[in-house]
C-alpha positions as CSV (number, residue, x, y, z in Angstrom):
1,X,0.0,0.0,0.0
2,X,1.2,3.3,-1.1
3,X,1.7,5.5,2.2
4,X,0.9,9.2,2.1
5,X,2.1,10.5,5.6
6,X,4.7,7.5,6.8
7,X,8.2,7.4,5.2
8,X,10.8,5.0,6.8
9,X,11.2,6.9,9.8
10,X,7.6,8.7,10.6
11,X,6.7,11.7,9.2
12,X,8.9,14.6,7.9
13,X,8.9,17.7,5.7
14,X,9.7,20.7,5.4
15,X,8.1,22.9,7.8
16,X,4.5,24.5,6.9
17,X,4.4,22.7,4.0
18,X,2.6,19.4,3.4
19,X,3.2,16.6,5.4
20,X,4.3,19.2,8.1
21,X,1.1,21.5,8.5
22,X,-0.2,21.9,11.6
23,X,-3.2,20.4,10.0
24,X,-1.7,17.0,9.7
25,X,-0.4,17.7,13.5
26,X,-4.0,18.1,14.3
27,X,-4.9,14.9,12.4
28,X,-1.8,12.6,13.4
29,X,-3.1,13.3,17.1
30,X,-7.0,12.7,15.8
31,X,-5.9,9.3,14.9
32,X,-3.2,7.8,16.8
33,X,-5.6,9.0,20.0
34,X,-8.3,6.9,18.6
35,X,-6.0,4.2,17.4
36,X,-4.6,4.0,20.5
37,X,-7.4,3.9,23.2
38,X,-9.2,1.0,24.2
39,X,-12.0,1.1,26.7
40,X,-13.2,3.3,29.4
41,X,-10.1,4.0,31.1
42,X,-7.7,7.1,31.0
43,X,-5.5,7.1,27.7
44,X,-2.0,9.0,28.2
45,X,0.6,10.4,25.4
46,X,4.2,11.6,26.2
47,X,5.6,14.2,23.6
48,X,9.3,15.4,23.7
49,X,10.5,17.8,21.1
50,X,14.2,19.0,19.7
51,X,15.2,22.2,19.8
52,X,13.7,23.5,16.1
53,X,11.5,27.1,15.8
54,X,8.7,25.1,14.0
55,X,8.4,22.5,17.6
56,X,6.7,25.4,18.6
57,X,3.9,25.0,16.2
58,X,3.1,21.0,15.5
59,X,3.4,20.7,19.7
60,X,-0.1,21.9,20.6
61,X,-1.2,21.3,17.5
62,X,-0.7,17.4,18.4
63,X,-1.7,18.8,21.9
64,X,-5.2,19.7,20.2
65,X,-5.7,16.4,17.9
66,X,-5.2,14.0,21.6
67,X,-7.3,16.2,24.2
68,X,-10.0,15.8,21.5
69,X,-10.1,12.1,21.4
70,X,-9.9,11.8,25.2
71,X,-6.0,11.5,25.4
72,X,-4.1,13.4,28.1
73,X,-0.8,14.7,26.9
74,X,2.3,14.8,29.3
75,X,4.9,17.7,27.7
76,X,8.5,16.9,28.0
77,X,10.2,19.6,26.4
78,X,13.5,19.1,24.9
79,X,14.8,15.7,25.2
80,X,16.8,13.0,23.0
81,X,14.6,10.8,21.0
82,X,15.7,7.7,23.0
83,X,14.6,9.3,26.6
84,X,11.1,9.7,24.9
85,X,11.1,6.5,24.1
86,X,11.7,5.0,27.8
87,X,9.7,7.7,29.3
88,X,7.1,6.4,27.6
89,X,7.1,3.0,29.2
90,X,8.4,4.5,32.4
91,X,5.2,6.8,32.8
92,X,3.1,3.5,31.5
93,X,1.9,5.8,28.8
94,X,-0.1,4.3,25.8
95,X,1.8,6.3,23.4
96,X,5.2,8.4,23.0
97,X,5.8,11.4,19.9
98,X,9.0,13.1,19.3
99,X,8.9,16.0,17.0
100,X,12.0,15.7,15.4
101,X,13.8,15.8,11.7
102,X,16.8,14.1,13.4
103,X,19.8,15.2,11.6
104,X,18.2,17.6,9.2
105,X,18.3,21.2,9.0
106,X,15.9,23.5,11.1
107,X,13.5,24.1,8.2
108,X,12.6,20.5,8.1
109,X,10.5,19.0,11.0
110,X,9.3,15.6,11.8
111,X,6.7,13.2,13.8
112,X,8.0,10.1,15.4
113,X,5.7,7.4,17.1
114,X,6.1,5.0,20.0
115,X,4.1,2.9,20.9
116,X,3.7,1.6,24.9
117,X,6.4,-0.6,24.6
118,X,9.0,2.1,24.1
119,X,9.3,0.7,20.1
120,X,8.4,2.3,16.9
121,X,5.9,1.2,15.3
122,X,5.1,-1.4,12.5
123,X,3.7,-1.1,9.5
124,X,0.7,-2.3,9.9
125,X,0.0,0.3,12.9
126,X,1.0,3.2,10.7
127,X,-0.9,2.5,7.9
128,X,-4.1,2.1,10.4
129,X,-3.2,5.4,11.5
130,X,-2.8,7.1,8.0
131,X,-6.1,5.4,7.2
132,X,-7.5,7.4,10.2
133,X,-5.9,11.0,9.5
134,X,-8.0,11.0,5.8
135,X,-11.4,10.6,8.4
136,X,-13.2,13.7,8.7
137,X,-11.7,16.3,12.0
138,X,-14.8,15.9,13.5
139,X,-15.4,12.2,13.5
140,X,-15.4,10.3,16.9
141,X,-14.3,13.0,19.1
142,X,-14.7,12.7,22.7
143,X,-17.6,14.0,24.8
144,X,-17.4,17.7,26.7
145,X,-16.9,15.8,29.7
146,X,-14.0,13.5,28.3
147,X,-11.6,15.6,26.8
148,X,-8.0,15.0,27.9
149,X,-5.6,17.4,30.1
150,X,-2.2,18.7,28.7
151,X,0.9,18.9,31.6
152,X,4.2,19.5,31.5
153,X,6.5,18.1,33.9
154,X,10.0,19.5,34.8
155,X,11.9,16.7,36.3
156,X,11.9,14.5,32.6
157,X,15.9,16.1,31.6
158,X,17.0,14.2,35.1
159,X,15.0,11.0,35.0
160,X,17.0,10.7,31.6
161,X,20.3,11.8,33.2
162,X,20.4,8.9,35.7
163,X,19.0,6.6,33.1
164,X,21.8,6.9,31.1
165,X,24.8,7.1,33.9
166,X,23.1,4.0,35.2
167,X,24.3,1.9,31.8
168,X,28.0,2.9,32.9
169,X,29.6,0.2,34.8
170,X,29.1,0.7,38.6
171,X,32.8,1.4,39.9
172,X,33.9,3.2,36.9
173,X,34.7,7.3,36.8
174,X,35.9,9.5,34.1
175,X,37.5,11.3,36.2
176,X,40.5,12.1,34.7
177,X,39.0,12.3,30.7
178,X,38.5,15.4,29.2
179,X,35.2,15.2,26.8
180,X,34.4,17.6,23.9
181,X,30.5,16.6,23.7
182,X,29.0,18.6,20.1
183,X,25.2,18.6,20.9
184,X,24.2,20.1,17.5
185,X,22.2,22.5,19.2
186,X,19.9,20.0,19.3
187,X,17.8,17.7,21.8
188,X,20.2,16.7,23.9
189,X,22.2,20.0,25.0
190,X,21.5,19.9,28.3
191,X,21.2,16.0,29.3
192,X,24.6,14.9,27.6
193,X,27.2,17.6,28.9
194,X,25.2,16.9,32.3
195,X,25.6,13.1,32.5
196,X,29.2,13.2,31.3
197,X,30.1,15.8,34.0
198,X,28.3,13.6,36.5
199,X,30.3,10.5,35.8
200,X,33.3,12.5,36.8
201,X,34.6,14.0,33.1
202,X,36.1,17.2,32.1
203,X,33.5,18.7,29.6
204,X,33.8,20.8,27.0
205,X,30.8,21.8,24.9
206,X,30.2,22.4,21.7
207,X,27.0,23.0,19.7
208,X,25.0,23.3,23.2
209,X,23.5,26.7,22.5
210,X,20.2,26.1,20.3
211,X,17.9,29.2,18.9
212,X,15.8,27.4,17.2
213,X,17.5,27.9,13.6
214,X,21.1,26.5,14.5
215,X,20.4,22.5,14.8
216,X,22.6,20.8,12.9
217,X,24.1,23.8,11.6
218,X,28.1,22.9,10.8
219,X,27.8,20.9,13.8
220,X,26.5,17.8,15.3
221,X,27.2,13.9,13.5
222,X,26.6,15.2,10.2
223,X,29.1,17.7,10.1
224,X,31.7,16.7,12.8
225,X,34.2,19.3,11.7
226,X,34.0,21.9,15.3
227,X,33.9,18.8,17.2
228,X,37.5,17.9,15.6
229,X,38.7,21.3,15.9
230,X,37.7,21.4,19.5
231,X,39.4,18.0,20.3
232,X,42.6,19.6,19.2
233,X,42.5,22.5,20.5
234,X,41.5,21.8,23.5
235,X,44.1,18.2,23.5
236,X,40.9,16.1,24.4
237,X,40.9,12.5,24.9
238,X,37.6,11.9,22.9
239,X,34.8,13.7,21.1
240,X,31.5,12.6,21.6
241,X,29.0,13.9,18.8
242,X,25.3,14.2,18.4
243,X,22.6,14.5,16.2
244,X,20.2,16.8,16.4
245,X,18.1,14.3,18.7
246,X,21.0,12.6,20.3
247,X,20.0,8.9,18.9
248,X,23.2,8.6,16.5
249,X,26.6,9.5,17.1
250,X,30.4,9.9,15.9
251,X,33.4,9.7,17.8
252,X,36.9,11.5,17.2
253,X,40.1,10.2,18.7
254,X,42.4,12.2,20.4
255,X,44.6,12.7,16.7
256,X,41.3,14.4,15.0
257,X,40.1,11.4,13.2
258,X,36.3,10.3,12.8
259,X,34.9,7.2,13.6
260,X,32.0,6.0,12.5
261,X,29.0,3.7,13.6
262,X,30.6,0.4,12.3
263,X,33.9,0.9,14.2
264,X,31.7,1.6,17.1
265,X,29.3,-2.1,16.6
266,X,32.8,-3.4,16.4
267,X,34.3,-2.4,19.6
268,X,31.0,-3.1,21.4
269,X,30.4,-6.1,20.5
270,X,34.2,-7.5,20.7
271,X,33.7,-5.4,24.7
272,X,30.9,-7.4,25.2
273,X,31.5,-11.1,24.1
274,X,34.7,-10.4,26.7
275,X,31.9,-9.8,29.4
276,X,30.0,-12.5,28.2
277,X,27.2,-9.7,27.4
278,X,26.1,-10.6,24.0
279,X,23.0,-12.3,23.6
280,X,23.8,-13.7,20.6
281,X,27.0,-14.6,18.8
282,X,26.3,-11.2,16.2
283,X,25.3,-8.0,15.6
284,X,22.7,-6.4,13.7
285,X,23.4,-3.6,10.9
286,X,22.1,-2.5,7.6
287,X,23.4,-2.9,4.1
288,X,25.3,0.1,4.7
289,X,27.8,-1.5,6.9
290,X,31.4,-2.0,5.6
291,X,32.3,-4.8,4.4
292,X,35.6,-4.8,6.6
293,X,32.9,-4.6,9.7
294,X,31.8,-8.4,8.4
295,X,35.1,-9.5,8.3
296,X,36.3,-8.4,11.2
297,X,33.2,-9.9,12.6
298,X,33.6,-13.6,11.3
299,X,37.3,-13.5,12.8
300,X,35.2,-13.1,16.1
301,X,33.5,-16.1,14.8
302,X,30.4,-13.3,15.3
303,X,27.8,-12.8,12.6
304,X,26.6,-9.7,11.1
305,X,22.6,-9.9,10.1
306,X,22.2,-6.8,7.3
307,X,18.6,-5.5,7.1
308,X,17.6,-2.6,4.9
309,X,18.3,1.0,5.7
310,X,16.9,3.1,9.4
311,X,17.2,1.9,12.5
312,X,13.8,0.9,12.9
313,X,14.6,-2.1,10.4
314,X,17.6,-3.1,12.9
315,X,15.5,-3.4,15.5
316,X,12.8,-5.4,14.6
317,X,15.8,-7.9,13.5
318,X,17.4,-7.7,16.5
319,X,14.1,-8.6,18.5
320,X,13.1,-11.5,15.8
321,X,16.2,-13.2,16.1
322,X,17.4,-11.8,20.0
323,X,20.5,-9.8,19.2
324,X,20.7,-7.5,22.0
325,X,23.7,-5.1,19.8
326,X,22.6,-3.0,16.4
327,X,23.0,-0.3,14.4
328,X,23.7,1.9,11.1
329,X,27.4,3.2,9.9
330,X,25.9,6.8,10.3
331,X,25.9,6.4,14.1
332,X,22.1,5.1,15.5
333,X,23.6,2.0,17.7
334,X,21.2,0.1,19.3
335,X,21.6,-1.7,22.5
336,X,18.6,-3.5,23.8
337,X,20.2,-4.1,26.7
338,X,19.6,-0.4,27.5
339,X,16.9,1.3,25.2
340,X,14.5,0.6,22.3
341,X,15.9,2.7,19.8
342,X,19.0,4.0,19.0
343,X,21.1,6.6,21.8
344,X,23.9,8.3,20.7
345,X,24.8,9.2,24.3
346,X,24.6,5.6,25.8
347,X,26.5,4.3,22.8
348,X,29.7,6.6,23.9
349,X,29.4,5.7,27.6
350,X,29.8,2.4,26.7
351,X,32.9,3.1,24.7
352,X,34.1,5.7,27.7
353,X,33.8,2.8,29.6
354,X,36.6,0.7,27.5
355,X,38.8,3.9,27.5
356,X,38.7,3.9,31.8
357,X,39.6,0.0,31.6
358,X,42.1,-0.3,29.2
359,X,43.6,3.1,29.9
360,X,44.5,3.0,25.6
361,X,44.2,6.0,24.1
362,X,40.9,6.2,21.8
363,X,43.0,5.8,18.2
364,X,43.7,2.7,19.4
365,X,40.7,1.3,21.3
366,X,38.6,2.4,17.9
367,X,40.6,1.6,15.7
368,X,39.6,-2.3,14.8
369,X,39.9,-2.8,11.3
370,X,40.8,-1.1,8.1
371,X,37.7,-0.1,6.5
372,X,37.3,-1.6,2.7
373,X,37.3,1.7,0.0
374,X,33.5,2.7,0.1
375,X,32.0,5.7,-1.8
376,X,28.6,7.0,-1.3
377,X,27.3,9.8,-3.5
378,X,23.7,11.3,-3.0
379,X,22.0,12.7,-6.4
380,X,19.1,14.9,-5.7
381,X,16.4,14.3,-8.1
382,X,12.9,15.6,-8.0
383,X,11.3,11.7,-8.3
384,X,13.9,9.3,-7.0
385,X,11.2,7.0,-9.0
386,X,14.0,7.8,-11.4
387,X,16.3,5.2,-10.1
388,X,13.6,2.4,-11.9
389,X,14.7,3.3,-14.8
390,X,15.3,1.4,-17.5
391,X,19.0,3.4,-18.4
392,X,19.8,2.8,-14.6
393,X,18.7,-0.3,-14.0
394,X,21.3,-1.3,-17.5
395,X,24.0,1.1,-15.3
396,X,23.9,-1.0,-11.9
397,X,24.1,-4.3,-14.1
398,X,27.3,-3.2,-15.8
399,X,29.2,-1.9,-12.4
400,X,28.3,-5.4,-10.8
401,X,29.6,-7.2,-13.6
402,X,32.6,-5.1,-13.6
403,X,33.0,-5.3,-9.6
404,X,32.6,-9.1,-9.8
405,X,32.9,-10.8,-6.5
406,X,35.3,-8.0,-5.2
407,X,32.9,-5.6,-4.2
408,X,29.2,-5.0,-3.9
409,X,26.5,-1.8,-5.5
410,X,23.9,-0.6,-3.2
411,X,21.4,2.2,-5.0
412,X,18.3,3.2,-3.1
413,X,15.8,6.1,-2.6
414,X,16.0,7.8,0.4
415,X,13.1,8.1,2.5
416,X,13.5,11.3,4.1
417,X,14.9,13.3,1.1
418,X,14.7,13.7,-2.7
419,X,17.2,12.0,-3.2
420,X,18.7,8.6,-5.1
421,X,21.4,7.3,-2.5
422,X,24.3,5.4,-4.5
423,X,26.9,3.4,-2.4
424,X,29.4,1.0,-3.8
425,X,32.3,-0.6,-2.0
426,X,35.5,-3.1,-2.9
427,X,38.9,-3.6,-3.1
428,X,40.4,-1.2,-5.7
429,X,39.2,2.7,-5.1
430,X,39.7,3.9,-8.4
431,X,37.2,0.7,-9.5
432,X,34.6,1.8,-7.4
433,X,34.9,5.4,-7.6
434,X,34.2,4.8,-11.5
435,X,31.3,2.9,-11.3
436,X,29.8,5.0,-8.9
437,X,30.3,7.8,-11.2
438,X,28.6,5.3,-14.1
439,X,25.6,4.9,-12.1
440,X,25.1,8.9,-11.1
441,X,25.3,9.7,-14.1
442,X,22.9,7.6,-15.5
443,X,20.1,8.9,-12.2
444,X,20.9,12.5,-13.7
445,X,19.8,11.7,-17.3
446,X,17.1,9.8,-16.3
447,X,15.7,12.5,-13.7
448,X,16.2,15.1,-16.7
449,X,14.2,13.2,-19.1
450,X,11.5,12.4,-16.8
């Protein structure tokens, strides 16, 4: 079925513009409320928020779309995707939202969903809910007499705090490290450089002073360049940073370099199966992974399960098949152990934790494997339908005939962006820069004659 709201990680746009209206708000509350209550009883929804201008409009608008259907709304504020998540089971809420693009810029906006488990939710719940939002406003709205209540409560920044210093090994201090944490201006500005100082670190902050229009602006995971600069300036022993709702992260050694999601799956999961923590012999990532994370994997005699692109994917793999470690090269690692969806923050305690043990300095501890040559390019089309093309489809066939068994083609539409995502890795650079090149090109003529 052909979704009209839902892309692969809720709903996003740019904001005031369809999907991101505060109409569609105002009809995403409508429906999850009624999709989401069940009997007489009182019906609760937790809503947490980033740090973006346009929060300010789609959070009573979702406020509006609840109260109607009965639904009393609990306001967090700003908080990291992940807290929202577990503060939804914690408050035994039927229902969690975190208005959030994630990593994008502050023009876009977005509407995540838990449900009372703390997990996103499937398919099949989303499309009952799109099915729902077409209904008409003023179908099945609650009596006079059952409308919800809207609070806010102040204490949900600390609940999340102690949540996350409690997945650092008891005994353990940083005292000692000094941090550079890059919040991107974003969700978690005030909850990382807290729980960090807590544990006993020297903090430095970057990227912790949002206005509503600087998320993710040359900061943050996607743009990690202050947080090196910081590192050396500063002669830090790690940076730590964010996205714009704290649930992926990158890390930087103490020379400037950045390390990625997959050297992170590999040093937790090589941490763990030392402790005897994995749940099973493997980790969970997408296609995306580099190949040089497999290997490294299967001379761990671990295996690495590859789903399709978003975190959401890795997760309902890693609760099929009981894998309790996941995660995406760009940073969302999930540990089940700990949370339901990806935390950037709780990932990096977890490597902190093999810095205070090993006393090795973080090029080392991070530093695994050498990652296999891989080249992703992003071609912005205005219908990444273009990608079905018959030209294209001939261009993918030749680069895997000319990769061979030394190397592997990955070309995909995104589902947040206009954009056709093209990713090829192997042996020989120069082979796979080229057929990348091949394949872009041939996504370029095809959008232009479309």
């Amino acid at each position: 079925m052909t979704r009209k709201y839902f892309g692969t990680d809720g709903i996003r746009g740019t904001a005031n513009q369809f999907p991101m209206t505060p109409e569609v708000a105002l009809r995403v509350g409508l429906a999850a409320g009624k999709a989401f209550k069940s009997g007489d009883r009182r019906h609760s929804v937790v809503i947490g928020k980033d740090t973006r201008l346009s929060g300010y409009m789609i959070e009573p608008a979702l406020v509006a779309g609840f109260t109607a259907t009965g639904m009393d709304v609990v306001l967090l504020g700003p908080l990291p995707t992940p807290a929202v998540a577990m503060m939804t089971r914690s408050l035994r809420a039927d229902l969690g939202v975190m208005i959030s693009a994630s990593h994008n810029r502050y023009h876009d906006n977005g509407v995540k969903l838990f449900g009372p488990d703390g997990y996103k939710l499937s398919d099949g719940k989303e499309l009952e809910i799109e099915r729902l939002m077409d209904e008409p406003l003023d179908s099945n709205l609650a009596p006079a007499n059952a409308l919800g209540r809207a609070k806010r409560i102040d204490d949900s920044q600390a609940r999340y705090v102690e949540i996350a210093k409690a997945t650092f090994p008891r005994g353990l201090s940083l005292q000692g490290l000094r941090v550079v944490i890059d919040t991107a201006n974003g969700a978690a500005y005030k909850v990382a450089p807290t729980a960090l100082f807590e544990l006993g670190a020297e903090v430095i902050k970057v990227g912790d002073a949002p206005n509503g229009f600087n998320i993710n602006d040359e900061v943050g995971s996607t743009d990690p360049r202050a947080l090196r600069e910081a590192v050396l300036k500063y002669r830090a022993d790690i940076g730590i940073g964010l996205d714009g709702d704290a649930d992926r992260v990158v890390l930087c050694d103490e020379k400037g370099n950045i390390i990625d999601g997959d050297q992170l799956m590999a040093l937790i999961a090589t941490s763990w199966k030392k402790a005897g923590a994995l749940a099973k012999p493997g980790v969970v990532a997408t296609v995306m992974s580099n190949l040089g994370l497999e290997r490294y994997l299967k001379g761990l005699s671990l295996a690495l399960e590859r789903t399709k692109v978003g975190d959401r994917y890795v997760v309902e793999t890693m609760r099929q098949k009981g894998y309790n470690v996941g995660g995406e090269q760009s940073g969302h690692i999930v540990l089940s152990d700990f949370s339901t969806t990806g935390d950037g923050l709780i990932a990096a305690l977890q490597v902190l934790a093999v810095l205070v043990q090993t006393g090795k300095p973080v090029s080392e501890v991070c530093h695994l494997y050498d990652p296999t040559p891989q080249v992703l390019e992003n071609v912005k089309v205005a219908d990444p339908k273009a990608v079905e093309s018959e030209s294209v489809v001939t261009a993918i066939k030749a680069a895997e005939k000319r990769l061979g068994n030394r190397g592997r083609i990955l070309v995909r539409k995104s589902g947040t962006e206009p954009l056709v995502r093209i990713m090829a890795e192997g042996d020989e650079e120069s082979v796979i820069r080229a057929v990348v090149a091949d394949i872009a090109e041939a996504v370029r003529k095809s959008a232009q004659a479309a």
